[in-house]
C-alpha positions in Angstrom: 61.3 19.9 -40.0 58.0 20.9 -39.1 59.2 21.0 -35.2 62.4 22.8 -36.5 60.7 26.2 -37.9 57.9 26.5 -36.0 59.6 26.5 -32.9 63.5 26.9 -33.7 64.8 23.4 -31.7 64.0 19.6 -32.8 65.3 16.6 -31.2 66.1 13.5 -33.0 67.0 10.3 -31.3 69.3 7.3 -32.5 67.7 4.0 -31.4 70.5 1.2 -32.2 69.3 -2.2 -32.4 72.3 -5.5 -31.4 72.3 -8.8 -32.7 75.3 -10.7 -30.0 76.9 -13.6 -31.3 77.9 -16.2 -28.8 80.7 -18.5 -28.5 81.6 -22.0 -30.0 82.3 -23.5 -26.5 79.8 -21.6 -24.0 76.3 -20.6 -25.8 75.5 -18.9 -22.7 78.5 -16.2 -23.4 78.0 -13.4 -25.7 81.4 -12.4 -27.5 80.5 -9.9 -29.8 77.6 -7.5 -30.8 76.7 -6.4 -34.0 74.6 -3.3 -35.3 71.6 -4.7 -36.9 69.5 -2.0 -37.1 69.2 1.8 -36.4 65.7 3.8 -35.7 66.1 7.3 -36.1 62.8 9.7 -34.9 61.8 12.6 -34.0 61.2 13.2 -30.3 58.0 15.0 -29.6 57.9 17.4 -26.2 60.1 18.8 -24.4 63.2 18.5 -22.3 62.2 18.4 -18.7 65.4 17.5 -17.1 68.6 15.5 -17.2 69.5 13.1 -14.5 72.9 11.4 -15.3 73.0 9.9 -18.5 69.8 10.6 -19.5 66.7 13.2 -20.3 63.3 13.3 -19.5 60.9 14.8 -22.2 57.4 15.6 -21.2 54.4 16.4 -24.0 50.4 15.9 -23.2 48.9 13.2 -24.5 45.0 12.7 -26.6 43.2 12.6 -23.4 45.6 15.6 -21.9 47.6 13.6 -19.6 51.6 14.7 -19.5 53.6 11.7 -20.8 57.4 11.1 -20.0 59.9 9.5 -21.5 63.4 8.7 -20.9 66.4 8.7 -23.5 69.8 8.2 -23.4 71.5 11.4 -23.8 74.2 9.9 -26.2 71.6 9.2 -28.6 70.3 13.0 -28.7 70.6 15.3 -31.7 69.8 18.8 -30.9 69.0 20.8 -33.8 68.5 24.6 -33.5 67.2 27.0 -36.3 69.9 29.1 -35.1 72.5 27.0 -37.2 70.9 27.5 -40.5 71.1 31.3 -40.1 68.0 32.1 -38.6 66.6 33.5 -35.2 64.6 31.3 -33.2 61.4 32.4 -33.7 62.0 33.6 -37.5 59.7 31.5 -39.0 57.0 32.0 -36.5 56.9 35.7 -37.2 56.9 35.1 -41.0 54.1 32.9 -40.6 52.0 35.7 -38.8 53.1 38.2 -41.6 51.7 36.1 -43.9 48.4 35.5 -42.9 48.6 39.4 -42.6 48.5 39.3 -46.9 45.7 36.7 -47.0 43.2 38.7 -48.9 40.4 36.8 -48.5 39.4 38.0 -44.3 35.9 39.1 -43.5 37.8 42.3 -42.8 39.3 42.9 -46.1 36.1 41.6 -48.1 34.1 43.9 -45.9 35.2 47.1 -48.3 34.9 45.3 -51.6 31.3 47.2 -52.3 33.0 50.6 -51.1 33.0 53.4 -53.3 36.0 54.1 -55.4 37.3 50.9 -53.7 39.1 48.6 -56.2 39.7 45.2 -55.2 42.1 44.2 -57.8 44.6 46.6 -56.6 44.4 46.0 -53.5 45.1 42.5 -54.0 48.0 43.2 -56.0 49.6 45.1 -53.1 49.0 42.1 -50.6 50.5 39.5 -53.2 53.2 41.7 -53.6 54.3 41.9 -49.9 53.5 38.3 -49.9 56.5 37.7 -52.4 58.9 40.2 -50.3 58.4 38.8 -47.3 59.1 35.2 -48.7 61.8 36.0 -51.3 64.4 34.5 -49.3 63.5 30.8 -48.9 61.2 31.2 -52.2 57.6 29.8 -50.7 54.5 30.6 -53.1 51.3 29.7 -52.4 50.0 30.0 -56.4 51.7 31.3 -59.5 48.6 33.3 -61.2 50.2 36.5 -62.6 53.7 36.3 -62.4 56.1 35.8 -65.0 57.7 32.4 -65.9 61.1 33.9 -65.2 59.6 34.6 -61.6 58.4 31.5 -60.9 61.2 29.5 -61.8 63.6 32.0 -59.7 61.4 31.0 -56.5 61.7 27.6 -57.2 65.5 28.0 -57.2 65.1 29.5 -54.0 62.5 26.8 -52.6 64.9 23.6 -53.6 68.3 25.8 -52.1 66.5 26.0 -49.2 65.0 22.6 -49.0 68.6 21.5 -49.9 70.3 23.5 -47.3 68.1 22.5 -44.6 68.1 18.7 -45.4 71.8 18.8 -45.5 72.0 20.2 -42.3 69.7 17.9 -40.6 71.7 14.7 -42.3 75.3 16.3 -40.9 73.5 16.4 -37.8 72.4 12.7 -37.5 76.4 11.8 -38.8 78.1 13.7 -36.0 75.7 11.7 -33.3 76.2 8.4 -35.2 79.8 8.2 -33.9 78.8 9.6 -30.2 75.8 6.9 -30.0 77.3 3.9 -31.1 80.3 4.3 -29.5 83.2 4.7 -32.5 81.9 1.8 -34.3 81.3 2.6 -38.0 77.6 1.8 -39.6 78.4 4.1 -42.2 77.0 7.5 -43.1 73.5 8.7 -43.9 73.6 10.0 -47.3 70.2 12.1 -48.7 70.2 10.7 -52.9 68.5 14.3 -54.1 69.7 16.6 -57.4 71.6 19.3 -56.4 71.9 21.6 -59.2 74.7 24.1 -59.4 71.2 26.9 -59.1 73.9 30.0 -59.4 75.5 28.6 -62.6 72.3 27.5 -64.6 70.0 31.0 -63.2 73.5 33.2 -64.6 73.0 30.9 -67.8 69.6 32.2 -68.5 70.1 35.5 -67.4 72.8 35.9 -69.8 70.7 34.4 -72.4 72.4 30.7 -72.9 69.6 29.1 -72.0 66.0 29.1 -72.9 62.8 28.9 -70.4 61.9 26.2 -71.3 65.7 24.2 -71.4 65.7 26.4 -67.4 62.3 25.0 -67.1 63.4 21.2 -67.5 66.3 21.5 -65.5 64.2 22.4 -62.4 61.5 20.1 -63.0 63.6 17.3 -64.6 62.2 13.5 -62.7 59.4 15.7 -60.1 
């Protein structure tokens, strides 16, 4: 995930593992194979090129060195930010507008003593484009001085996100499962996580149905 937003592509790779079973009458001759287990990783690096059947990744090692790896391009899930809605570099830009708000530079500090100069304000402005900037995947980096109704709207937003992406990734790693292991069936990767109907129970309380603290245990119900 962390691979996915910061630079809008990941790369996952399906590692199946056989077990062969041999005949009655010749030991020596394998007759079927069996799935007995499946790694599934990220790749680090990049792609370098594809010969045939196969890509190379590149990425530098501790001591600098460029390390390459092959992998079998039937076991390769691309996944690009692009999918889930946003640009390529969306996240990367956010990040940068956010350190933008952090309030606590030696540049910012540096007028605290000035004259007529109120600090409070000033942070309530940078907290405020903080929460704009964010409001539409709901991160928060502390909850001091806003409302309970606020917070609990942002952490609608943070699990729908969470959710969304997650999803995305497992639908991903399906779709190669069948392309990987060649048509046979290991079943389907299945993410066990509550998934609230958000826009039902948030129109509840809005509408007065259901208290803050009944909204409250809904969101934080088993975490």
């Amino acid at each position: 995930m962390h691979s996915l937003l910061s630079y809008g592509q990941a790369y996952i790779y399906l590692q199946p593992q056989y077990t062969q079973e041999k005949s009655e009458e010749n030991k020596n001759i394998p007759v079927k194979q069996t799935i007995s287990s499946l790694d599934i990783g990220e790749v680090k690096g990049v792609i370098k090129q594809r010969i045939g059947n196969k890509y190379v990744f590149y990425t530098y090692g501790f001591n600098g060195n460029i390390i390459e790896t092959e992998l079998m391009a039937d076991g390769l899930i691309s996944l690009n930010i692009r999918e889930l809605g946003y640009r390529k570099k969306h996240f990367l830009h956010l990040c940068k507008k956010i350190r933008k708000c952090d309030v606590t530079s030696v540049g910012l500090l540096s007028f605290e003593n000035t004259d007529g100069y109120d600090f409070n304000i000033h942070l309530k402005k940078k907290r405020l484009k903080f929460l704009k900037k964010t409001k539409s995947i709901g991160w928060s980096f502390g909850n001091d001085g806003l409302s309970d109704s606020y917070i609990l709207y942002r952490k609608i937003l943070q699990d729908k996100f969470r959710i969304k992406a997650l999803n995305f990734i497992i639908d991903k790693i399906n779709e190669g499962l069948s392309t990987c292991l060649h048509n046979e069936s290991p079943g389907k990767l299945v993410a066990h996580i509550r998934n609230l109907n958000y826009d039902d129970i948030w129109e509840q309380y809005t509408k007065g149905k259901i208290t803050v603290t009944e909204l409250r245990n809904l969101l934080y119900k088993n975490q």
